[in-house]
C-alpha positions, -999 to +999 in steps of 0.1 A: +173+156+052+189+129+036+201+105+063+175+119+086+150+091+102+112+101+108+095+079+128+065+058+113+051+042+147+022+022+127+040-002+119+073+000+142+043-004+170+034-037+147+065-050+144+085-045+177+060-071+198+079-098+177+114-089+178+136-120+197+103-139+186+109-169+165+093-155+134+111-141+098+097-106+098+085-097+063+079-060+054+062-061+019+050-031+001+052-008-032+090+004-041+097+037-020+071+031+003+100+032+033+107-002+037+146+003+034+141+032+067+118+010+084+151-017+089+168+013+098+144+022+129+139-010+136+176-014+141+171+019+166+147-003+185+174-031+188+204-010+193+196-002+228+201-035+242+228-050+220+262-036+203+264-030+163+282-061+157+256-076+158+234-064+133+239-076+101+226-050+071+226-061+036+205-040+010+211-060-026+206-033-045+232-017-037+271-021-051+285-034-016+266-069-022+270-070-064+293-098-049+261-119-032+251-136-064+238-168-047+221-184-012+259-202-009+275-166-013+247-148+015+252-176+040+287-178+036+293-140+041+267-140+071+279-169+088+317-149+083+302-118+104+284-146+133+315-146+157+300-153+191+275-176+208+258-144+210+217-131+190+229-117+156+198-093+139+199-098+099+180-069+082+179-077+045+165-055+020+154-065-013+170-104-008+152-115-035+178-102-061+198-135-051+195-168-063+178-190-039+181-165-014+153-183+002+174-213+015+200-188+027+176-177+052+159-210+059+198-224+071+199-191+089+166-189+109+182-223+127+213-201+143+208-175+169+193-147+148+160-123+138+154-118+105+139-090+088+134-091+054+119-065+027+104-069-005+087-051-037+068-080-048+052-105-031+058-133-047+083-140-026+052-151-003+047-177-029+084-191-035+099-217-023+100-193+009+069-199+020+072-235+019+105-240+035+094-220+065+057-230+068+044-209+097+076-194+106+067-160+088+053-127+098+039-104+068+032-063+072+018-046+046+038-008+042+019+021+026+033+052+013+023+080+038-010+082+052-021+121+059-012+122+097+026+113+089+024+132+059+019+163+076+044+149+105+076+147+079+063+185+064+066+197+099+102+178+104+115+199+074+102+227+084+072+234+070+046+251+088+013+230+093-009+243+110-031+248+085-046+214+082-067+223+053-042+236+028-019+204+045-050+184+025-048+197-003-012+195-004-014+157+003-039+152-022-019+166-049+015+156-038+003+121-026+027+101+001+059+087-015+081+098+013+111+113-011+085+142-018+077+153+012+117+158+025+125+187+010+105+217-007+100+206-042+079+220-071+047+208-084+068+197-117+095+182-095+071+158-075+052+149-106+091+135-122+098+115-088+068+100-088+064+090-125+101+080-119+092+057-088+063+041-104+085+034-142+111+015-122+087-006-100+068-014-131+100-022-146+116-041-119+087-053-096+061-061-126+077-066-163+112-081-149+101-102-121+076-122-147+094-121-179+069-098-194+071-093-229+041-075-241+047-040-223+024-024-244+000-041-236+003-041-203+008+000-203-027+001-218-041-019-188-027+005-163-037+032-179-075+017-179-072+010-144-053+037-132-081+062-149-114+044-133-101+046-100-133+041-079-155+028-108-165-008-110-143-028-136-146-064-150-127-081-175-150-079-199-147-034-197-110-040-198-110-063-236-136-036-247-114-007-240-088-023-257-108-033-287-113+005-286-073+012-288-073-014-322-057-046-302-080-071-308-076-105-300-066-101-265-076-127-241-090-120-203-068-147-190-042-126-203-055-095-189-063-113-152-028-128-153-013-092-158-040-072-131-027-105-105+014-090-116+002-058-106-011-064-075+018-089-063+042-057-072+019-035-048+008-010-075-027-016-072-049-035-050-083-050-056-117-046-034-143-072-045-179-070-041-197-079-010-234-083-012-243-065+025-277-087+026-263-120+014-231-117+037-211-129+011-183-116-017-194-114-051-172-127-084-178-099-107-169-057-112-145-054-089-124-021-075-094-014-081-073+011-060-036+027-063-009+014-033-004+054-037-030+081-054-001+103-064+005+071-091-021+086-112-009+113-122+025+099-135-001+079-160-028+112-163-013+136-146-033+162-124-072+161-134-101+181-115-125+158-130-106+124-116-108+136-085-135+115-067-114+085-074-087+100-059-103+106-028-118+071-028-081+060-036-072+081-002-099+065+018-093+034+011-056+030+022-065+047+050-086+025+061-064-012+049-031+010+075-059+008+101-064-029+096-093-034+078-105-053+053-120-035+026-146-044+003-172-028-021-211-033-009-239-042-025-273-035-006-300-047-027-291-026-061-272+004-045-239+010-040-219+016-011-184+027-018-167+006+012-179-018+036-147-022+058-144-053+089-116-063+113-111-096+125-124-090+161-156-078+142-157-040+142-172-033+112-177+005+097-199+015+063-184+045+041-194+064+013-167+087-002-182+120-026-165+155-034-190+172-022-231+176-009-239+200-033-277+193-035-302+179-015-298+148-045-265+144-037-273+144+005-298+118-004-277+099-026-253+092-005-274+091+030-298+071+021-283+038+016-265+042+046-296+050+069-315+016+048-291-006+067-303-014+098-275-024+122-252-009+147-217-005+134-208+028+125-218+050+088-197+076+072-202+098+043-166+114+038-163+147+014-146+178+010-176+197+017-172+230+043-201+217+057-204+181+057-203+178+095-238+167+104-255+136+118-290+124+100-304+093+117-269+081+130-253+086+099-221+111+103-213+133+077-176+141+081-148+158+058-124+141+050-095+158+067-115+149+101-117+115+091-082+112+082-068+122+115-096+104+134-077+083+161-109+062+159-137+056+135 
C-alpha cells in the first residue's frame, strides 16, 4: 500500500476551485497529516489537461534537493525545468527548509505557474512570505483522518467495515495518522509510529524551528496539556503544575510563548471562551485540543479514565474539517463543551460525555442546552447504546452517528 493514493475529497473539493487561479495554495497542517499525498492527487487533478513536464515536484526533505540550499538555488533549478511559453504547476513540499525560499516563490508567482506549497509550521504565514505576497495566498488547514476516511482507507486495505461500531472503537484507539491505518498493525506497533511522528514534529516543527533550548521544560508543558485534554487551563494551572514537578521560577510569558510554538507547529490547537449571553470571547481558561487524539497516548499512553477528553479531542476536529469555528461557552455559570459558527452564520451547540448513565448525568448535560433559547441546532454526543432521543429539541446522538452525519 505504499505508493497507493486514497482519495481525501475534503479538501481536494477545497482546493481544486482555485487551481489556474492567481493564488499560492498553502496546505498547512501537523507532520504526517497527508500533506505530501495531497500534492500528489492534486497533481491527478491537473494531469488530465496538461502533460508531466509540466509539473514541477520538489519535496526538500528529501536527498534529491539536499542541493536546493537557497531561494537563488530553487529559482535557478525551476526556471532550468520552465522551457515553453506554456502554465508550469510547482508543488513544493516542505520549502521552508531553504533559505529565503520565500523570495524564490514570490519571482516565481510572476511567470506562468500555480503554486502549491506545504508546510509543518505556520510560521511561514508570518515570514517574510506573507508580506511579499500580501493577498496573493490561499491557506487550508489538513487534519489527520477524520472517522468517515478513516474507515474508507481500512476498507482500501482490505479490512472489513461494516461494523461501524467496532470501526469506532478502532479509530478511537488508533487515532487518524494515515501511516496506521495502511497496513494491519498491532496495538504496540501503532503506539511506536505515533510516538515517533509526534518526537520528530516536536523536534523539527517546535524545538528546531525556534531555537528552543529548554526541552525540558517544554516536555513538562505538553505533558500538562496533553493530559487535561477537555479541561479548562490557564497560565496560572500550568506555573502551579510545575511548581508541583520542583521548577520554580518559571515565567507565564515563557510558558504562553511555548503553548503559541505549539500551536504554530499544529500539535495543539486552542478554543477560547465565549460567554453565549454577552456574545463575546473571554480572555481566561482556555481549551486546548490535540491536531490528532492518538497524540496522547505517545505522552500517556492508552487510559480508560482520559477518555472523555479524548472524545472531546474527536469532536472537536470534526467539527474545525467541517469549517467551523470552535469555541468553549459560557451560559451564565455553566459550561457548554462547544459552541461552534460558520461564517454564513450556521451556528450548532454541543456537549460531548461518555455516557448518560443517570438521570444526573441526562440533566447535566440537557439542561444547559434546553436554557438557551434560540434556533440553531443542540447536541449531546456520547457513546451511550442509547443516547438517541430528542428532549425539548435537544438531540441526543452517539457519537459514531454524529461522526458520519453529512449534516449537523
Amino acid at each position: 500500500m505504499k505508493n497507493t493514493l486514497i482519495d481525501r475529497p475534503n479538501y481536494i473539493n477545497q482546493i481544486k476551485n482555485f487551481i489556474d487561479k492567481d493564488f499560492v495554495k498553502i496546505v498547512i497542517g501537523v507532520r504526517r497529516c497527508g500533506k505530501s499525498d495531497l500534492l500528489k492527487l492534486l497533481q491527478k487533478e491537473i494531469k488530465d489537461k496538461i502533460d508531466e513536464q509540466h509539473i514541477i515536484e520538489m519535496n526538500f526533505e528529501k536527498s534529491d534537493f539536499f542541493h536546493v540550499r537557497n531561494y537563488i538555488d530553487l529559482t535557478m533549478y525551476i526556471e532550468a525545468k520552465m522551457i515553453d511559453e506554456k502554465k508550469y504547476y510547482l508543488f513544493l513540499d516542505e520549502p521552508q527548509e531553504v533559505e529565503g525560499w520565500e523570495k524564490a516563490i514570490n519571482a516565481l508567482r510572476f511567470k506562468n505557474t500555480d503554486i502549491y506549497i506545504t508546510g509543518s509550521n505556520s510560521k511561514l504565514l508570518s515570514s517574510e512570505f506573507a508580506t511579499l505576497l500580501g493577498g496573493r495566498i490561499l491557506t487550508f488547514r489538513m487534519y489527520p483522518l477524520s472517522f468517515i476516511e478513516f474507515v474508507d482507507f481500512r476498507k482500501a486495505i482490505g479490512f472489513d467495515t461494516t461494523n461501524i461500531s467496532f470501526e469506532l472503537d478502532a479509530y478511537i484507539k488508533n487515532g487518524g495518522f494515515p501511516s496506521v491505518s495502511l497496513h494491519n498493525y498491532s496495538d504496540n506497533d501503532i503506539r511506536r509510529i505515533v510516538t515517533d511522528i509526534h518526537s520528530t514534529a516536536l523536534l523539527k516543527d517546535v524545538i528546531n524551528r525556534n531555537g528552543i533550548r529548554n526541552t525540558q521544560l517544554l516536555e513538562k508543558i505538553v505533558a500538562f496539556i496533553y493530559d487535561n485534554l477537555g479541561n479548562l487551563v490557564s497560565l496560572t494551572s500550568i506555573v502551579n503544575y510545575l511548581k508541583s514537578q520542583g521548577r520554580k521560577g518559571t515565567d507565564i510569558e515563557t510558558i504562553s510563548g511555548y503553548l503559541t510554538y505549539l500551536e504554530q507547529g499544529h500539535l495543539i490547537a486552542r478554543a477560547q471562551r465565549y460567554d453565549i449571553k454577552g456574545k463575546k470571547l473571554l480572555e481566561t481558561n482556555d481549551k486546548y485540543y490535540l491536531s490528532d487524539h492518538s497524540q496522547q497516548y505517545a505522552v500517556r499512553d492508552f487510559r480508560g479514565d482520559k477518555i472523555q477528553g479524548v472524545l472531546e479531542n474527536i469532536v472537536y476536529c470534526e467539527l474545525v474539517r467541517r469549517g467551523y469555528s470552535v469555541y468553549v461557552g459560557k451560559f451564565d455559570t455553566r459550561e457548554i463543551d462547544f459552541v461552534a459558527e460558520k461564517l454564513s452564520g450556521e451556528k450548532i451547540y454541543v456537549q460531548v460525555t461518555l455516557e448518560l448513565s443517570s438521570e444526573e448525568v441526562i440533566k447535566r448535560e440537557f439542561t444547559p442546552l434546553k436554557e438557551i433559547k434560540d434556533s440553531y441546532s443542540k447536541y449531546v454526543v456520547s457513546m451511550d447504546r442509547y443516547a438517541a432521543r430528542n428532549d425539548e429539541g435537544v438531540i441526543g446522538i452517539h457519537l459514531k452517528d454524529f461522526l458520519i452525519s453529512e449534516k449537523f
